[in-house]
N, C-alpha and C positions, 0 to 999 in steps of 0.2 A: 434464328440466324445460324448459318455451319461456316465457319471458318480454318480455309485451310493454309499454311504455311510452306512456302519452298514447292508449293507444288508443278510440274510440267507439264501444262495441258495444249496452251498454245505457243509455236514455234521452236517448241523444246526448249524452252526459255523458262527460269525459275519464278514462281511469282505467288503471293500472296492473293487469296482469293475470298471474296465475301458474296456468300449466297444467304439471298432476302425472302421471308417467306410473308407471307399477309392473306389471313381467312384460310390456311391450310391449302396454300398455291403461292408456289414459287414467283417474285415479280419483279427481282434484279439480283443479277450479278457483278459484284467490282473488281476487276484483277488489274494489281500493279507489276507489273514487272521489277524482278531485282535487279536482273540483268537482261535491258530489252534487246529487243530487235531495233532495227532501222525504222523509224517510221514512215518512209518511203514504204518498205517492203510492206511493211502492216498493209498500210495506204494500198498496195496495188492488193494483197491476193486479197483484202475485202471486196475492193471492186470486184473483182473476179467472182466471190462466192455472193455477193449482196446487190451485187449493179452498182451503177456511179452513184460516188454522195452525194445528199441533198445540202450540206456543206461543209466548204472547205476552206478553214483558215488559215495558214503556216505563218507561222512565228518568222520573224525577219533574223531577232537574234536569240540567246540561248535566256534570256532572261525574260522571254514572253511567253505568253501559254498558243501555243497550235491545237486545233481544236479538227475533227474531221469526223461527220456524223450522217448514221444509214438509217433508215427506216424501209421496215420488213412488214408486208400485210402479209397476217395468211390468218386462220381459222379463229386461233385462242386468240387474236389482237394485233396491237401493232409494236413490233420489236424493234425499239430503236436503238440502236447499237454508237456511242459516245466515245471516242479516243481524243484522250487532251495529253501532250507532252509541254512539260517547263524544267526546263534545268536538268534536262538530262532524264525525268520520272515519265514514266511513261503507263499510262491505266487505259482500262478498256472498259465501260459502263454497260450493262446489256439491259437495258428496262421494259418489260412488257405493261404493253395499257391496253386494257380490255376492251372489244368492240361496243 
């Protein structure tokens, strides 16, 4: 496991990140946002790069979890990409499962 703190990878937004390795291959990354984005925004430019989610929950108030989730085929497997916001935290799950 590499874990990195404070980092700006996506949205130039600060965030703590956890890269998973298993059998010397990389197979999930976690990043929390310190300071997120909108999840709206999240929400649209994945569409954009991923196509529409296979779903989409939104939280009614701040005290419920919103959950919005992509799945990606291509070569190495399938990349499902996980974002859940509750109370303001906002993380981004990236899981590859092998063909």
């Amino acid at each position: 496991t590499i874990t990195l703190t404070e980092a700006e990878v996506l949205f130039k937004a600060p965030a703590n990140i956890e890269v998973s390795f298993h059998g010397n291959r990389m197979t999930q990354i976690d990043v929390t946002f310190l300071r997120p984005p909108a999840l709206r925004d999240l929400i649209a430019r994945f569409d954009k790069q991923f196509g529409p989610a296979v779903q989409t929950t939104l939280a009614e108030t701040a005290d419920k979890t919103s959950t919005v989730r992509w799945n990606v085929k291509g070569a190495a497997g399938v990349l499902t990409i996980t974002t859940t916001e509750v109370q303001g935290t906002l993380s981004v799950q990236y899981s590859l499962a092998q063909p």
